[in-house]
Every structure is written in structure tokens, then in C-alpha cells.
C-alpha positions as CSV (number, residue, x, y, z in Angstrom):
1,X,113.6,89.4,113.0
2,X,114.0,92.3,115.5
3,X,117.7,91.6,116.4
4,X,118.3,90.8,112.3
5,X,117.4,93.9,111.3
6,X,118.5,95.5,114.9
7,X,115.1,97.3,115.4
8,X,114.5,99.0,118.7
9,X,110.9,98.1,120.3
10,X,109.5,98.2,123.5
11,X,107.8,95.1,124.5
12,X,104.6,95.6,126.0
13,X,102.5,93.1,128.2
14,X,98.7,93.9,128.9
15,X,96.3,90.7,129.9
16,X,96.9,89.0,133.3
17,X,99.8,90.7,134.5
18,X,100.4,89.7,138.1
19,X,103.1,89.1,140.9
20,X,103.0,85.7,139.7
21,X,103.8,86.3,135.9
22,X,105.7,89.6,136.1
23,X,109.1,87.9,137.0
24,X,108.9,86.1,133.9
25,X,107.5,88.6,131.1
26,X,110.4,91.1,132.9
27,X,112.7,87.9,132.2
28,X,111.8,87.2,128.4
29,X,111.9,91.1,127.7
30,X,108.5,93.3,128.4
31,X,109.5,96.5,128.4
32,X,106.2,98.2,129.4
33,X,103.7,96.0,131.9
34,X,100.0,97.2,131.5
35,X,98.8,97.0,135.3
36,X,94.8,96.5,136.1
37,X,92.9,94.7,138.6
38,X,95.1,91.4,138.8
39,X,97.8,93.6,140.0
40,X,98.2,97.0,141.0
41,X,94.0,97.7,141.5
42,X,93.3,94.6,143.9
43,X,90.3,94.2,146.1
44,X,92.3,91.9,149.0
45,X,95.5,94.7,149.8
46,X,95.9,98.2,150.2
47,X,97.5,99.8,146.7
48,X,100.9,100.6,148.3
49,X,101.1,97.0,149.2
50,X,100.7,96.0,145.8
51,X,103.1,98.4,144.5
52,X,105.5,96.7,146.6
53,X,104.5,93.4,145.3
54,X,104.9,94.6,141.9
55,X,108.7,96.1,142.2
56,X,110.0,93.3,143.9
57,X,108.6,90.7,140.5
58,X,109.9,93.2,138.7
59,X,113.1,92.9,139.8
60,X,113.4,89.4,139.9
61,X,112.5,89.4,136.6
62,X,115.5,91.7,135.8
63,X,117.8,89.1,137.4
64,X,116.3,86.7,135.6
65,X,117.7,88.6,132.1
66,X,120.9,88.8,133.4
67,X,121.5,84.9,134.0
């Protein structure tokens, strides 16, 4: 219906967003990731690292639209 009536949305994600499951909501079209504790405000790494860890799914998830 979005692309029917040619809408323009942001897709927002918020709900176990993670390293793990980034690449593919980036892939199917999130727009807007809401980070938390699964991701960007972890107990086990320092913040920068999970920064890190959180552009690099991103941007496989971008390659991911592109194929």
C-alpha cells in the first residue's frame, strides 16, 4: 500500500535490536533502529565497542538492500 499510493515513511524498529538482527531489519527497510540494552547499552563491552558493532550490521544490512 505504501509504494501504491507512493507514500514516504520512515520505518522504524524498536524491540530486540541487536548485532545479530540489525543486518536484516537494515535489509528489509528500517529506517530508524531504536537502540537499548541488547545493543548500544551492553553490560559485557565498553559503549564505543558496541558502536562499532552496530555500524558495521548496519552496513551489511545496506548491502543487503542493494542485492
Amino acid at each position: 500500500m505504501i509504494h501504491v499510493l507512493e507514500l514516504e515513511v520512515k520505518i522504524s524498529v524498536d524491540g530486540n535490536v541487536n548485532s545479530k538482527t540489525i543486518p536484516d531489519m537494515v535489509s528489509a527497510g528500517a529506517d530508524v533502529l531504536v537502540l537499548g540494552s541488547s545493543s548500544l547499552f551492553r553490560k559485557d563491552i565498553p559503549i564505543s565497542e558496541a558502536v562499532s558493532e552496530v555500524h558495521a550490521a548496519i552496513d551489511l544490512g545496506i548491502q543487503g538492500r542493494k542485492q
